[in-house]
C-alpha positions as CSV (number, residue, x, y, z in Angstrom):
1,X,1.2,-28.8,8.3
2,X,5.0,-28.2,7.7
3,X,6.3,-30.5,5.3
4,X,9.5,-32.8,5.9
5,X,12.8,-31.9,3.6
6,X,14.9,-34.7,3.4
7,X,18.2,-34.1,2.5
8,X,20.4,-37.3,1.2
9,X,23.8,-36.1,0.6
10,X,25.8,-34.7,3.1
11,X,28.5,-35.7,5.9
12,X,28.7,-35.4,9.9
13,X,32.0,-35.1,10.4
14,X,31.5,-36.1,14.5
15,X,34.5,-34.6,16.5
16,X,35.6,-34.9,20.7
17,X,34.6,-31.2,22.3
18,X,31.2,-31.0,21.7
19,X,29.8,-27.8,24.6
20,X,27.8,-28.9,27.3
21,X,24.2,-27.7,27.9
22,X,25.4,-25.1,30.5
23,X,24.9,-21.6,30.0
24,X,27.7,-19.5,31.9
25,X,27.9,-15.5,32.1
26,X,31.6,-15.2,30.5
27,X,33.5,-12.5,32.9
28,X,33.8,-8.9,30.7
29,X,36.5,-8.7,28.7
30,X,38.7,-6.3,28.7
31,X,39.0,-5.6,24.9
32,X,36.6,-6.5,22.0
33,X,36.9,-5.3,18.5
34,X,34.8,-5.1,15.3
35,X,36.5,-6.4,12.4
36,X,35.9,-4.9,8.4
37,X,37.2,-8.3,7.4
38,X,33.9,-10.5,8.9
39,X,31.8,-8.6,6.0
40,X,31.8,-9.9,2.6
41,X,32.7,-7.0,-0.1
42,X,32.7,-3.8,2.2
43,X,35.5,-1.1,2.1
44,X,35.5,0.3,5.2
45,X,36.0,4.3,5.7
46,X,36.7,5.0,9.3
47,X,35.3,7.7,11.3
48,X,37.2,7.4,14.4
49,X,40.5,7.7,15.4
50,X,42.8,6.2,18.6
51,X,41.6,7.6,21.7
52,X,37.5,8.8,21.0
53,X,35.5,7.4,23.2
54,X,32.6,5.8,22.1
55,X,29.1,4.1,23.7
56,X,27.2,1.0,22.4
57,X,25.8,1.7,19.0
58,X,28.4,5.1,18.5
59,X,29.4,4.6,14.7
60,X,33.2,3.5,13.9
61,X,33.1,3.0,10.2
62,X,30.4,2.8,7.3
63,X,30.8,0.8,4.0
64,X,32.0,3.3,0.6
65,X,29.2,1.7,-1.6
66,X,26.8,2.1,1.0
67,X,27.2,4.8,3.1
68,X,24.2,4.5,5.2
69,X,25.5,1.1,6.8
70,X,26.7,2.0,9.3
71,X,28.9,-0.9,11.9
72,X,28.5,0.3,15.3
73,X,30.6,-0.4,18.8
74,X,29.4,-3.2,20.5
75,X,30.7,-1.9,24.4
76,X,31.7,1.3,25.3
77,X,34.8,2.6,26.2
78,X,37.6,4.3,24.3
79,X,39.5,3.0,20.8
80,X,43.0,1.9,21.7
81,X,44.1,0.3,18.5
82,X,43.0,0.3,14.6
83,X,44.9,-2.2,13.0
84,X,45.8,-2.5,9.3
85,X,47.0,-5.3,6.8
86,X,48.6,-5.3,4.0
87,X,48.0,-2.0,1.2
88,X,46.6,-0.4,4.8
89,X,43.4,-2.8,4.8
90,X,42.3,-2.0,8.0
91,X,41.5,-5.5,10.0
92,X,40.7,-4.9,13.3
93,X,39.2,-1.9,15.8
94,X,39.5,-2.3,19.2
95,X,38.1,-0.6,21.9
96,X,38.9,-1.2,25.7
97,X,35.8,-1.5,27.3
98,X,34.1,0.9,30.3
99,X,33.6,-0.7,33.5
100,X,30.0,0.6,33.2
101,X,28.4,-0.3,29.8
102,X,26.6,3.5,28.5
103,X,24.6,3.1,25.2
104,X,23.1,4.8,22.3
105,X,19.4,5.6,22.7
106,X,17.0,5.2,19.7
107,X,13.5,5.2,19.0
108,X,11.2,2.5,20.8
109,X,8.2,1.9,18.8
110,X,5.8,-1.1,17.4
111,X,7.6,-2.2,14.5
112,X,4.0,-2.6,13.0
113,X,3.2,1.0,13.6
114,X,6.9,2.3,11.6
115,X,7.0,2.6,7.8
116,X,9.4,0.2,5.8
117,X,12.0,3.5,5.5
118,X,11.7,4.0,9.2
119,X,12.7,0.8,10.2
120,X,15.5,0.3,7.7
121,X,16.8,3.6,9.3
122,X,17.1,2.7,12.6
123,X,18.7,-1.1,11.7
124,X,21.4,1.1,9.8
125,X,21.8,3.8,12.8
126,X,22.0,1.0,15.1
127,X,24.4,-1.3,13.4
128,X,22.4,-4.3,13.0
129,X,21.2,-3.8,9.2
130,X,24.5,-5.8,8.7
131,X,23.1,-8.3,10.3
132,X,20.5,-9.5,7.3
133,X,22.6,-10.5,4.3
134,X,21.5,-11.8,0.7
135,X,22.1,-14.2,-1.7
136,X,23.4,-14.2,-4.8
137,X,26.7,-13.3,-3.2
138,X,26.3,-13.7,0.5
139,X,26.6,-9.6,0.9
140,X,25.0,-7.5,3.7
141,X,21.6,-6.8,2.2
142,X,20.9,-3.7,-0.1
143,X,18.3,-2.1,1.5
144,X,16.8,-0.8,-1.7
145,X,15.8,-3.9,-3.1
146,X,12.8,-6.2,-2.0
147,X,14.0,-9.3,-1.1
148,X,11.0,-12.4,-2.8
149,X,11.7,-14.1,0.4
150,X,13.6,-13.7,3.5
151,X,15.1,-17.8,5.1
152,X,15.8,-17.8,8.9
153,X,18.0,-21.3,9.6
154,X,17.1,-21.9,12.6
155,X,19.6,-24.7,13.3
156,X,23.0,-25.6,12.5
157,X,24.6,-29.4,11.4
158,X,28.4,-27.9,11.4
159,X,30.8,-30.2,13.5
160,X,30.1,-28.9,17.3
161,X,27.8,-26.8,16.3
162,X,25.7,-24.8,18.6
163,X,22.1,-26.5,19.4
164,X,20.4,-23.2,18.6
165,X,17.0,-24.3,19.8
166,X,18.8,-24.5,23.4
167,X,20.7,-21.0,22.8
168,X,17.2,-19.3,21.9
169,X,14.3,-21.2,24.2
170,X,14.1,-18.1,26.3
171,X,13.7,-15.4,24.0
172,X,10.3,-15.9,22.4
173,X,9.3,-12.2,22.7
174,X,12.5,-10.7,21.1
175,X,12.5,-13.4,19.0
176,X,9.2,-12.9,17.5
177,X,9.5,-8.5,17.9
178,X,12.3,-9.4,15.4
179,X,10.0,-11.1,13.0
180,X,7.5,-8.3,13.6
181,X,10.1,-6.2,12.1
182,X,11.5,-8.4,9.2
183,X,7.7,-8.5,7.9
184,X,7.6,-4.9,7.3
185,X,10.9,-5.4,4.9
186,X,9.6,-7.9,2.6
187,X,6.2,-8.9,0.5
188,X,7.5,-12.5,0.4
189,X,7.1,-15.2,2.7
190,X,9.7,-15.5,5.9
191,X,10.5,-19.1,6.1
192,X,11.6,-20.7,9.3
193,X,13.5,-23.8,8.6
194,X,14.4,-25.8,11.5
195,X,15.5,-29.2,12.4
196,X,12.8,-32.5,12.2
197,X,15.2,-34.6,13.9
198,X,14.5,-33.0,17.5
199,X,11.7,-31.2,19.1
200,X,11.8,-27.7,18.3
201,X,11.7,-24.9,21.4
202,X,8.5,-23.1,21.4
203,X,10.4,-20.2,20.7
204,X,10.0,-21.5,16.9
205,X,7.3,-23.3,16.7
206,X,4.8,-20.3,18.4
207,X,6.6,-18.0,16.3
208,X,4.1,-16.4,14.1
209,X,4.0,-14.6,10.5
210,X,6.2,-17.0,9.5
211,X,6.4,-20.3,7.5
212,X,7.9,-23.4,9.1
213,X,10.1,-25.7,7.0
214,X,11.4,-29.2,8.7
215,X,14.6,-30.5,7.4
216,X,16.4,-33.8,7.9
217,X,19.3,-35.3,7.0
218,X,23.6,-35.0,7.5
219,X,25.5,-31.6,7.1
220,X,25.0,-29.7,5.4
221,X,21.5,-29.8,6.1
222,X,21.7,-26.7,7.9
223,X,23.2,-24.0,5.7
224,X,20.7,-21.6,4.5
225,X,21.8,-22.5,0.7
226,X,20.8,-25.2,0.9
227,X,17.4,-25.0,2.0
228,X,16.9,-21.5,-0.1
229,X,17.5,-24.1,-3.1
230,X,15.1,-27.0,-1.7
231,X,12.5,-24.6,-1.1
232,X,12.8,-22.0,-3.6
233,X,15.8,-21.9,-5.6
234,X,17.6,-18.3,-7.2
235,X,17.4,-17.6,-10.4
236,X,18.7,-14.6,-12.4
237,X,17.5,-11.3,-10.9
238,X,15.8,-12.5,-8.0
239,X,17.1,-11.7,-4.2
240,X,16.7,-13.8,-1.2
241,X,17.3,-12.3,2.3
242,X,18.6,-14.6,5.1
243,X,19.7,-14.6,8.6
244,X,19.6,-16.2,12.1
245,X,18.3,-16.9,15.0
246,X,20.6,-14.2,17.4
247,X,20.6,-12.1,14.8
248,X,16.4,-11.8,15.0
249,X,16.3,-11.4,18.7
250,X,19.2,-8.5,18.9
251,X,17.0,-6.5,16.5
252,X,14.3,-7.4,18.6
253,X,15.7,-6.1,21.7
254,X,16.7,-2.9,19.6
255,X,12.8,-2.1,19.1
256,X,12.1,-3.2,22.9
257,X,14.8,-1.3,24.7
258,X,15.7,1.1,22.2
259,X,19.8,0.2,22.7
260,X,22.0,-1.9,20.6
261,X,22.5,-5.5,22.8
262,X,25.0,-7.1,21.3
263,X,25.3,-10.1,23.7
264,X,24.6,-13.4,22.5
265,X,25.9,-16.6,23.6
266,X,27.9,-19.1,22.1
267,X,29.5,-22.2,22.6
268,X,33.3,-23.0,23.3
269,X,34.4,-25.8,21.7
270,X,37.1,-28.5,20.3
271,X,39.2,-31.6,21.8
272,X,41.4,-29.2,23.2
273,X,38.5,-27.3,25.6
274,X,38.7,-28.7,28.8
275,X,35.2,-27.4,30.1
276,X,33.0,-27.0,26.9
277,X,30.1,-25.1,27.4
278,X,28.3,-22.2,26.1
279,X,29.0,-18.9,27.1
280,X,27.4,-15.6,27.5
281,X,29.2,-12.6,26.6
282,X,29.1,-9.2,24.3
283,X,30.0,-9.7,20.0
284,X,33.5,-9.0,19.1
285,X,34.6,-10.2,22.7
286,X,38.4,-11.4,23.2
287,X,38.6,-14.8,23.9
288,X,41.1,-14.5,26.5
289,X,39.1,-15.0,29.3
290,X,37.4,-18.2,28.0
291,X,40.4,-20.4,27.1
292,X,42.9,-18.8,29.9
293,X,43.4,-22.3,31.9
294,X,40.6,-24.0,29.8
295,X,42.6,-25.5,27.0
296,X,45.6,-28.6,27.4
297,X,48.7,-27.9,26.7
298,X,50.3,-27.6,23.5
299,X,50.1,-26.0,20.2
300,X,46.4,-25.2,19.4
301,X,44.3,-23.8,16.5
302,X,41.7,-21.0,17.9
303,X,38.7,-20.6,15.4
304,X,35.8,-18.0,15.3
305,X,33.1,-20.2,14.1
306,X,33.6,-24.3,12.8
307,X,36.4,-26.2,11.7
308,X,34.7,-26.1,8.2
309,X,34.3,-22.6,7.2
310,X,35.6,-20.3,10.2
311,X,38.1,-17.9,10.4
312,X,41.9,-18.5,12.6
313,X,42.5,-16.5,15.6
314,X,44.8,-16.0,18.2
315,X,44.6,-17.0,21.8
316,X,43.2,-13.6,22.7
317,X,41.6,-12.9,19.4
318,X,38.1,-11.6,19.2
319,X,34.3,-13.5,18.7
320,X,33.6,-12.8,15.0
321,X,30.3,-11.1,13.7
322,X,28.5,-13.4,12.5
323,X,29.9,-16.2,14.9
324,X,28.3,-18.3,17.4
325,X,31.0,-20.5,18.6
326,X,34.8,-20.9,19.2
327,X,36.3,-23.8,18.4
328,X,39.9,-25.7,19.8
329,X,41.5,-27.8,18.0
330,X,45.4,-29.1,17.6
331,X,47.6,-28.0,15.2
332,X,49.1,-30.6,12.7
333,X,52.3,-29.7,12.3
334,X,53.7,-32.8,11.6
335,X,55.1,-35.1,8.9
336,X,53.3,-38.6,8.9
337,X,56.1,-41.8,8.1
338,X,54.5,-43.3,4.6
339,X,51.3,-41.0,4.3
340,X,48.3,-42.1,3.5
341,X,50.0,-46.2,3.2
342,X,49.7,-46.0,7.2
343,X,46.3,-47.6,8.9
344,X,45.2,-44.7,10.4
345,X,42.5,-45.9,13.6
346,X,42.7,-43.2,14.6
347,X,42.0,-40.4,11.3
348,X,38.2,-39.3,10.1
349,X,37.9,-40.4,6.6
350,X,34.2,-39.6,4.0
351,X,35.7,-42.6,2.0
352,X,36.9,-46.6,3.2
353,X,40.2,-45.0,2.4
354,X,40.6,-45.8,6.9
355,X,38.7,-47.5,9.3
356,X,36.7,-44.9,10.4
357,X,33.4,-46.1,8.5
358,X,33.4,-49.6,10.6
359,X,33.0,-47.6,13.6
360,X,30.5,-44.6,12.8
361,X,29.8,-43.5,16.2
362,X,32.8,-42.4,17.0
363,X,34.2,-39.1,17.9
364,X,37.4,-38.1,16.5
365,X,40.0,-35.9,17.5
366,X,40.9,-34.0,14.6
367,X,43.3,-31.4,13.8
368,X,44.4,-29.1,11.1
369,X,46.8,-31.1,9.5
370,X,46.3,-31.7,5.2
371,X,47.5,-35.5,5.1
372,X,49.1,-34.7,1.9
373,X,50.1,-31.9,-0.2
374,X,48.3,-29.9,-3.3
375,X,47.9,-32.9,-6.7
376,X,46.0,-32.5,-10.1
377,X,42.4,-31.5,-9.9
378,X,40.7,-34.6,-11.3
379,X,37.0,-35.9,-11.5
380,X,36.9,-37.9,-8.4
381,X,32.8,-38.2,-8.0
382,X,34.0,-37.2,-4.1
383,X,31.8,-33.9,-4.3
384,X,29.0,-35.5,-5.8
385,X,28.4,-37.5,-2.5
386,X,28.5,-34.5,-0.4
387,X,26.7,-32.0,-2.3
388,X,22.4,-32.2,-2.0
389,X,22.3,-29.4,-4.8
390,X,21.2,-30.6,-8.2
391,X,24.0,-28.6,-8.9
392,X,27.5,-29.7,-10.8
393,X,30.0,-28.7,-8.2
394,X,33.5,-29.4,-10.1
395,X,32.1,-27.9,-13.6
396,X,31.1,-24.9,-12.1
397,X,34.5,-24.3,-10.2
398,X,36.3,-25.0,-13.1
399,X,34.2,-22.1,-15.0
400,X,35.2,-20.4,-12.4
401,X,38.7,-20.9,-12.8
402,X,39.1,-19.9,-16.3
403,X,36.4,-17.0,-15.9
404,X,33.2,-17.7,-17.6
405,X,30.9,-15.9,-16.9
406,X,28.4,-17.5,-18.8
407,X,29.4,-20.9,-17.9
408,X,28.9,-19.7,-13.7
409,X,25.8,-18.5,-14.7
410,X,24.4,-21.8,-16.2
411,X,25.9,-23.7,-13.7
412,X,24.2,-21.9,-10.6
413,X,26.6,-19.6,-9.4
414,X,23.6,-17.1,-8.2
415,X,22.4,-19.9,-5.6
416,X,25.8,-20.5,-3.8
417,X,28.0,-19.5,-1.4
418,X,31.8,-20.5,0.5
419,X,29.7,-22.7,3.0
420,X,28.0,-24.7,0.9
421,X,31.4,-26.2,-0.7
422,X,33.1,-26.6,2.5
423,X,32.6,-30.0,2.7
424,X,34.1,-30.7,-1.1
425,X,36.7,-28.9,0.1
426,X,37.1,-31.9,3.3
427,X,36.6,-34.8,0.7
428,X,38.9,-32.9,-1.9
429,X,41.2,-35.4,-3.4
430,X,43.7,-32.7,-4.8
431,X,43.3,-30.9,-1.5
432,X,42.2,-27.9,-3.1
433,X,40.9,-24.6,-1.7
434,X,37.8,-24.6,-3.1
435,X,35.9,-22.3,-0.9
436,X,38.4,-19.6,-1.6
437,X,37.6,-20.4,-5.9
438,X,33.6,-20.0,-4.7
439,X,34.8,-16.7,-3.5
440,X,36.8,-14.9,-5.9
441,X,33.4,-16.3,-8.7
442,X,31.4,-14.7,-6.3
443,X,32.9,-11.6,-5.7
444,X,34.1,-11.5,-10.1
445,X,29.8,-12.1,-10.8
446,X,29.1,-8.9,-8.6
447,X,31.9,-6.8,-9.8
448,X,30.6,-7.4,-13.5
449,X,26.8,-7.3,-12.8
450,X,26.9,-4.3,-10.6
């Protein structure tokens, strides 16, 4: 019987928008792109130009270190646009899509009958090896190594998040193909981690060859860090594989069909979102179509993923990677009269700094605004009530900041990732950008242990 994980520390952060239970076909768009910048510590090298035409699962660039990775078109149809950032980074490449979707044919076989070697293969060939990422460092998986275990969260507590038992209830056979194939890459135990406080689809719970882990509790109860570290914590040298439920069935429907699928569905979201509801549509589609005449007026903040740890857009900007929702929210471009000495019914607050704690069932409409400006990093004890790992949060960025290695090390820098601060970063005092810190020790520990 699956034990219970309670976690204690956390905050929902319970916001107006939340999508409504209705699954609509979103119409095609008529550009999507893939963009280099949605995978951690990658330098992209290019292998098509403006113009080529490509088909679902035709490769459009590979990562330097590993050249086998290869990241793959989502649609078919012909690149009209690679576009670059600063030192020529390239960000974005788009392709306007065929009318009539043609695709990439690989191998269909029993992912019990293939070798370990033949299945990473076609996950790399295919584009969906990117997919499966590891921790330490939050990286696309290095398909040399053997992961000890490989964590599927199969829920999300984000503000607005996706219920992902409702986003997955019909794909029990791809779900579970993917499995199949995920227990020929490790000799560990798969953990399945879902969500005690609601009855889990059957697409979990008949899932087999896996190990079912129930978790309770407030955000960020759902981040895969945190239940790697209240199931089986890192420690030096060891690798943990992880990834989610869409993820699992698109490989699945790679080994049925022998295509790349990249649809998935997410859900629109925010105050702003007149209609929010979850959508069906293809990875890396513009967002054009969905908040055309769907948003209020006014100036708005478009985000591929949750207010907490996604990535800006524009209006017509494209569904990240890894991202199962859009979210809509104002922009605060504004200067409050006496700050933080006003009342404020109307503002979110983790401490009784407002009134929002008398009234914890309310939804608030939040936007993007910082209600104050950058101050001295103190010892506030804010991070403390937000953080469920026995980990110190403000030693460890601090070691961060002045570079010691060793320090990061002790402190558990192997077990985290951006995420997994994002809510110090809400109840930051001295409104600092602590997920970025996380980052740059992350990315500083792989640079010197690689």
């Amino acid at each position: 019987m699956s034990k219970v994980i309670k976690i204690k520390k956390g905050l929902n952060i319970k916001m107006l928008g939340t999508a409504e239970k209705i699954i609509k076909k979103a119409d095609q768009a008529e550009y999507y792109a893939v963009k280099p910048t949605d995978f951690t510590g990658i330098r992209p090298k290019l292998v098509v130009k403006v113009g080529d035409k490509v088909k679902v699962g035709t490769p459009l660039f590979y990562d330097k270190f590993q050249p086998e990775v290869q990241f793959t078109a989502p649609v078919s149809g012909e690149v009209v646009e690679i576009n670059r950032g600063e030192r020529r980074v390239i960000l974005e490449v788009v392709i306007k899509a065929d009318a009539t979707i043609e695709y990439e044919e690989f191998k269909v076989e029993n992912p019990k009958d293939l070798t370990r070697e033949e299945i990473v293969a076609i996950l790399q060939r295919s584009g969906l090896w990117p997919s499966i990422r590891q921790r330490p460092y939050s990286t696309i998986a290095n398909p040399s190594d053997i992961p000890k275990a490989i964590h599927i969260s199969a829920f999300d507590s984000a503000p607005l998040a996706p219920d992902m038992d409702y986003v997955v209830k019909d794909c029990a056979e791809c779900f579970q193909k993917g499995i199949d194939v995920l227990s020929k890459l490790t000799e560990g135990t798969i953990h399945l981690n879902i969500n005690a406080d609601y009855p889990a689809s059957e697409t979990y719970t008949k899932a087999k060859s896996v190990q079912v882990n129930k978790f309770t509790g407030p955000h960020p109860s759902g981040n895969v860090g945190i239940q790697i570290n209240k199931i089986d914590p890192i420690n030096k040298g060891d690798i943990v594989w992880y990834t989610y439920p869409q993820e699992i069935t698109a490989i699945g429907r790679l080994f049925e069909k022998g295509i790349y699928d990249a649809t998935k569905i997410i859900a629109l979201t925010g105050s702003e979102v007149k209609s929010p509801i979850y959508y069906k549509l293809i990875s890396g589609a513009s967002i054009k179509n969905l908040v055309t005449g769907n948003v209020n007026e006014g100036e708005h903040r478009y985000i591929s993923g949750n207010v907490l740890t996604g990535s800006k857009i524009s209006h017509d900007g494209y569904v990240g990677y890894y991202s199962n929702q859009i979210t809509v929210i104002p922009e605060g471009k504004y200067y409050e009269f006496f700050g933080w000495a006003t009342p404020g019914f109307k503002k979110h607050s983790a401490s009784r700094a407002v009134f929002s704690w008398l009234i914890p069932g309310k939804k608030f409409k939040l936007d993007t605004n910082f209600h104050g400006g950058n101050r001295a990093y103190v010892m506030s004890g804010e991070y403390d009530k937000v953080f469920p790992m026995n980990i110190f949060p403000v030693q460890l960025i601090k070691s961060i900041m002045i570079e010691d290695i060793d320090k990061m090390e002790q402190l558990g820098i192997y077990e985290v990732d951006e995420e997994d601060f994002a809510l110090c970063e809400y109840v930051c005092t001295s409104k600092t950008e602590v997920q970025s810190i996380i980052r740059t020790g992350l990315d500083l520990m792989r640079k010197e242990m690689s």
